[in-house]
KOLMARFI-15719 format. One record per atom (N, C-alpha, C): residue in one letter; atom name; x, y, z. Coordinates in Angstrom, 1 decimal. Layout:
! KOLMARFI-15719
+-----+------+--------+--------+--------+
: res : atom :     c1 :     c2 :     c3 :
+-----+------+--------+--------+--------+
:   A :   CA :      X :      Y :      Z :
...
+-----+------+--------+--------+--------+
***
This chain:
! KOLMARFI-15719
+-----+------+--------+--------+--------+
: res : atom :     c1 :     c2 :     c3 :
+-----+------+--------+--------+--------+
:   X :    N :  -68.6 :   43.9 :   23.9 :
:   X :   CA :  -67.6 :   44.8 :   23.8 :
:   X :    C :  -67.8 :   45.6 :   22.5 :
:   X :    N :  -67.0 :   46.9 :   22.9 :
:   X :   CA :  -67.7 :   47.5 :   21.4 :
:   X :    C :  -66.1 :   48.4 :   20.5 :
:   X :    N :  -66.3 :   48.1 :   19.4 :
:   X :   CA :  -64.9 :   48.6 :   18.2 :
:   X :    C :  -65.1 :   49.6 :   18.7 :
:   X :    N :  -64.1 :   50.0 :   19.3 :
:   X :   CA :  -63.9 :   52.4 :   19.2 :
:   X :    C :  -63.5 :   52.3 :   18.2 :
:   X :    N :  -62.6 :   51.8 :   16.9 :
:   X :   CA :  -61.7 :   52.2 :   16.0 :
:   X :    C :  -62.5 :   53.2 :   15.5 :
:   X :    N :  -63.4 :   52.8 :   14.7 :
:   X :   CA :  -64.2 :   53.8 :   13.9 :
:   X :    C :  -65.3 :   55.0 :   14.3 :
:   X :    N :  -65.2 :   54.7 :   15.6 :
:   X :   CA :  -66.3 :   55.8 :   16.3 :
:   X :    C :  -65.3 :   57.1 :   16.0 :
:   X :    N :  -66.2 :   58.2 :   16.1 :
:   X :   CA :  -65.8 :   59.9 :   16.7 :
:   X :    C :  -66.0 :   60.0 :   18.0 :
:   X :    N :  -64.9 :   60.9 :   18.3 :
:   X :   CA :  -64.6 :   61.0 :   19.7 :
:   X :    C :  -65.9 :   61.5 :   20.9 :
:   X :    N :  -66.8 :   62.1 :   19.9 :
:   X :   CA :  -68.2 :   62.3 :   20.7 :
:   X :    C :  -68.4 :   60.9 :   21.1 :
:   X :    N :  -68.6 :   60.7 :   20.2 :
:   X :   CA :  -69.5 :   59.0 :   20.7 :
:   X :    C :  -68.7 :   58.0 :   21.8 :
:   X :    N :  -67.3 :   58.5 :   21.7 :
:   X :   CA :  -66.4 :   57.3 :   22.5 :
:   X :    C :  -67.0 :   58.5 :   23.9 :
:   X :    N :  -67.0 :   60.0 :   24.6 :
:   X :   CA :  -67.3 :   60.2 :   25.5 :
:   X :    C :  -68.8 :   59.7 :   26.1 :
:   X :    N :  -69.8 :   59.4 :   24.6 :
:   X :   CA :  -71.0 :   59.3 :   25.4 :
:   X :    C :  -71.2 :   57.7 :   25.8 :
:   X :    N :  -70.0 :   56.7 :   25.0 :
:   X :   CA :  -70.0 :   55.7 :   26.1 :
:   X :    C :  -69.2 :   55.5 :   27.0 :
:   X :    N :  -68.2 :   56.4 :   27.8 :
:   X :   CA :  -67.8 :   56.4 :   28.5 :
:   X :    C :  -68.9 :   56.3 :   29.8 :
:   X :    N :  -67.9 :   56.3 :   31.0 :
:   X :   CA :  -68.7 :   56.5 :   32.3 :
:   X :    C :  -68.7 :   58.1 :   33.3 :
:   X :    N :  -69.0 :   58.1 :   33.3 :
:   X :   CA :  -68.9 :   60.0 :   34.1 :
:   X :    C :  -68.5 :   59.8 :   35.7 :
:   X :    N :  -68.0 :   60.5 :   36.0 :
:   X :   CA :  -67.1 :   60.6 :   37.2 :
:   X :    C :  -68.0 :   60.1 :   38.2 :
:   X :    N :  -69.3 :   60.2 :   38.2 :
:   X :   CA :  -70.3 :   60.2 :   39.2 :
:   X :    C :  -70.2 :   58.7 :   39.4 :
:   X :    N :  -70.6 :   58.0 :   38.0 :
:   X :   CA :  -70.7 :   56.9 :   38.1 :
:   X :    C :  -69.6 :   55.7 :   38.4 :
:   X :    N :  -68.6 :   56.5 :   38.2 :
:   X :   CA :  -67.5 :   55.5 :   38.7 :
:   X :    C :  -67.4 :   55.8 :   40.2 :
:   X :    N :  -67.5 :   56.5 :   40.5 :
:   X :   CA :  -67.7 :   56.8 :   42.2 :
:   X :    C :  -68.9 :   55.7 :   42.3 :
:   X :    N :  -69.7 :   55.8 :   42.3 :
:   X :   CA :  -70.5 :   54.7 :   42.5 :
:   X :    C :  -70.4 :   53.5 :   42.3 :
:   X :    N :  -69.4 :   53.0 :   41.3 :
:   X :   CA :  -69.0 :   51.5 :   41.3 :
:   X :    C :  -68.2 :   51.3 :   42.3 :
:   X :    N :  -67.1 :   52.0 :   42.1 :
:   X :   CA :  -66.2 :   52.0 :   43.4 :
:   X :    C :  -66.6 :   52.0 :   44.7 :
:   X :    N :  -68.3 :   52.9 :   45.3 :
:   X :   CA :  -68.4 :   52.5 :   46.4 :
:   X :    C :  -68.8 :   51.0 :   46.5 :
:   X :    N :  -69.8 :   50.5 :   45.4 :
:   X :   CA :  -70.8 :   49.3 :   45.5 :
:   X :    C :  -69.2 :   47.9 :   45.6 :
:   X :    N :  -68.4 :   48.3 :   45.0 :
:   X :   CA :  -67.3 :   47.3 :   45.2 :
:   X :    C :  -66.9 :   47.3 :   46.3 :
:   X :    N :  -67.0 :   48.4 :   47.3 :
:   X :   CA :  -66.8 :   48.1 :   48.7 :
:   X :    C :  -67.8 :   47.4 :   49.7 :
:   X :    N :  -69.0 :   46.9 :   49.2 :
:   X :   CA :  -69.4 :   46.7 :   49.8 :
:   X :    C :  -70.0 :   45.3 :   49.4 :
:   X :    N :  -70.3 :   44.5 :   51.2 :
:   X :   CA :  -70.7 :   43.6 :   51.3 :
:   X :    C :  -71.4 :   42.7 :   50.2 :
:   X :    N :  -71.2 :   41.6 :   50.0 :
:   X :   CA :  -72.0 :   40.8 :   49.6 :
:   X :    C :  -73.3 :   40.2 :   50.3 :
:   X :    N :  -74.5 :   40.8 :   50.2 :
:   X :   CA :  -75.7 :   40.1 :   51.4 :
:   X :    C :  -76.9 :   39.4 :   50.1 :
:   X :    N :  -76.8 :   38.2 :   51.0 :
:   X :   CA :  -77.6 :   36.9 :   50.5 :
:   X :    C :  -78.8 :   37.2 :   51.3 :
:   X :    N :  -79.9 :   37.1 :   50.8 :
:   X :   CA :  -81.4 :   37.1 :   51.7 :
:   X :    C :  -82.3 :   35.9 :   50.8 :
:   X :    N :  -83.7 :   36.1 :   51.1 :
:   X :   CA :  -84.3 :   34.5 :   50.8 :
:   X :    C :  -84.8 :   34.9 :   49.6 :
:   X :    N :  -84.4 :   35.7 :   48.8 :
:   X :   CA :  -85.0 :   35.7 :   46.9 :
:   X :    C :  -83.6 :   35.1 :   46.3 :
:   X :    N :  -82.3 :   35.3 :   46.9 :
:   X :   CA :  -81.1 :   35.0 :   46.3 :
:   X :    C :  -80.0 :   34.7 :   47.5 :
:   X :    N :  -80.8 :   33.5 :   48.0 :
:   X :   CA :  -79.6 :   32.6 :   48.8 :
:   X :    C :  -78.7 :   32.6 :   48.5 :
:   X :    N :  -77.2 :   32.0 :   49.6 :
:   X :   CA :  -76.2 :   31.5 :   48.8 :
:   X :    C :  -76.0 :   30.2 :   48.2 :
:   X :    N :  -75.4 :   30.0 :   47.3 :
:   X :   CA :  -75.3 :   29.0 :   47.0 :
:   X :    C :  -74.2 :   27.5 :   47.6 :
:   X :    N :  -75.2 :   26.3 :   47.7 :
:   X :   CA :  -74.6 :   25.6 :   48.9 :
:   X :    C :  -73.6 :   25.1 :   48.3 :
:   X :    N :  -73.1 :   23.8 :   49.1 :
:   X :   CA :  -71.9 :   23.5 :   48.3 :
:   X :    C :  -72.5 :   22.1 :   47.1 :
:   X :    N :  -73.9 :   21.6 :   47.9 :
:   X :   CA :  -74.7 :   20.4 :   46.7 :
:   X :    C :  -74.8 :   21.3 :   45.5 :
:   X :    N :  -75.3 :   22.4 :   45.8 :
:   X :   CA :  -75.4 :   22.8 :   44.4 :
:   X :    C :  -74.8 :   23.5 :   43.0 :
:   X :    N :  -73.4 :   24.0 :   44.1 :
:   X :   CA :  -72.4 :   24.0 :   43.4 :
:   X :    C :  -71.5 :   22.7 :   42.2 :
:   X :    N :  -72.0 :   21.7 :   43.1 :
:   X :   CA :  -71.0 :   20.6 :   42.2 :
:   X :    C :  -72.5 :   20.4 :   40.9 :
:   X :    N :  -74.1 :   20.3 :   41.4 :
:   X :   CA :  -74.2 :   20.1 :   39.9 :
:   X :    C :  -74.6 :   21.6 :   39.2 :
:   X :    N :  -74.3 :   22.4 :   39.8 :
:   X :   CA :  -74.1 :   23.7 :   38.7 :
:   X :    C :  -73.0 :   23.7 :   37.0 :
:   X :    N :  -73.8 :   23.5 :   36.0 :
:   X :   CA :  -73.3 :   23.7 :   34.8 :
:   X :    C :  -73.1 :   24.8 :   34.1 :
:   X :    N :  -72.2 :   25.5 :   32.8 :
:   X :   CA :  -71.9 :   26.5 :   32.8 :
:   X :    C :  -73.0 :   26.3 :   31.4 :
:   X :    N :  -74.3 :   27.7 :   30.8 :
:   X :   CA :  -74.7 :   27.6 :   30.1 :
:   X :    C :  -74.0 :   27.7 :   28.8 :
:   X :    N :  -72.7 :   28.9 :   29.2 :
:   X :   CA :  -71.8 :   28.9 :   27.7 :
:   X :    C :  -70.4 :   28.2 :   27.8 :
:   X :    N :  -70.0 :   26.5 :   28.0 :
:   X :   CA :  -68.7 :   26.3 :   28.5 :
:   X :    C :  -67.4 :   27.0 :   27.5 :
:   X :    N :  -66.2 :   27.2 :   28.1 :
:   X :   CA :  -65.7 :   27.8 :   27.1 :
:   X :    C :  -65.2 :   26.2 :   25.7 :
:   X :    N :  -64.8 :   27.3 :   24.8 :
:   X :   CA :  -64.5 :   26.6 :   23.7 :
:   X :    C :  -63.4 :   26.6 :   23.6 :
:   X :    N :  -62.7 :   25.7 :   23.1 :
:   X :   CA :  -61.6 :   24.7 :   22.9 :
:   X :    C :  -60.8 :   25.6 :   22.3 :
:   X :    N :  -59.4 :   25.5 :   22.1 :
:   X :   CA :  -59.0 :   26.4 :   21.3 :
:   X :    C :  -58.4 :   25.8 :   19.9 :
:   X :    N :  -58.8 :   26.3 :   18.6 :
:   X :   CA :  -58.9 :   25.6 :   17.3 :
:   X :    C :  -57.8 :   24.6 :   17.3 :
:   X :    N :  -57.0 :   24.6 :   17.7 :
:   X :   CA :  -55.6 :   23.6 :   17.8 :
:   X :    C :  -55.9 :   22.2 :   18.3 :
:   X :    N :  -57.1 :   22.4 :   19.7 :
:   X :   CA :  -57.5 :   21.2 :   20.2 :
:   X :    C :  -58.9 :   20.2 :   19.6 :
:   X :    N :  -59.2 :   21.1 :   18.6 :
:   X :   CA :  -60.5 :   20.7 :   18.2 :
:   X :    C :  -60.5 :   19.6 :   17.1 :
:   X :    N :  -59.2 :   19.4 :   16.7 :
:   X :   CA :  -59.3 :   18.2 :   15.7 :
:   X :    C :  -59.6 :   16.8 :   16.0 :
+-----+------+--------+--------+--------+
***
């Protein structure tokens, strides 16, 4: 994520997204999810031993 506080308003346009490109997210959200054989889905064995690389962290209250 990134601080706008301190940017000028140039720089907050040039990380914006341009109309074009939001149209294009919005189509790609419409569409299907397709699994083929470089990125299968994922079964249900390997869901259960799937680990998260960054688990979340505790929140300082619980950490004592």
């Amino acid at each position: 994520m990134v601080n706008t506080i301190n940017m000028s308003e140039e720089m907050k346009k040039e990380l914006a997204f341009s109309e074009e490109e939001k149209q294009e997210i919005r189509a790609a959200h419409l569409m299907p999810i397709t699994f083929d054989e470089d990125c299968p889905e994922t079964t249900p064995e390997q869901a259960i031993k799937f680990r998260r690389v960054n688990p979340p962290r505790k929140p300082e209250a619980l950490r004592a």
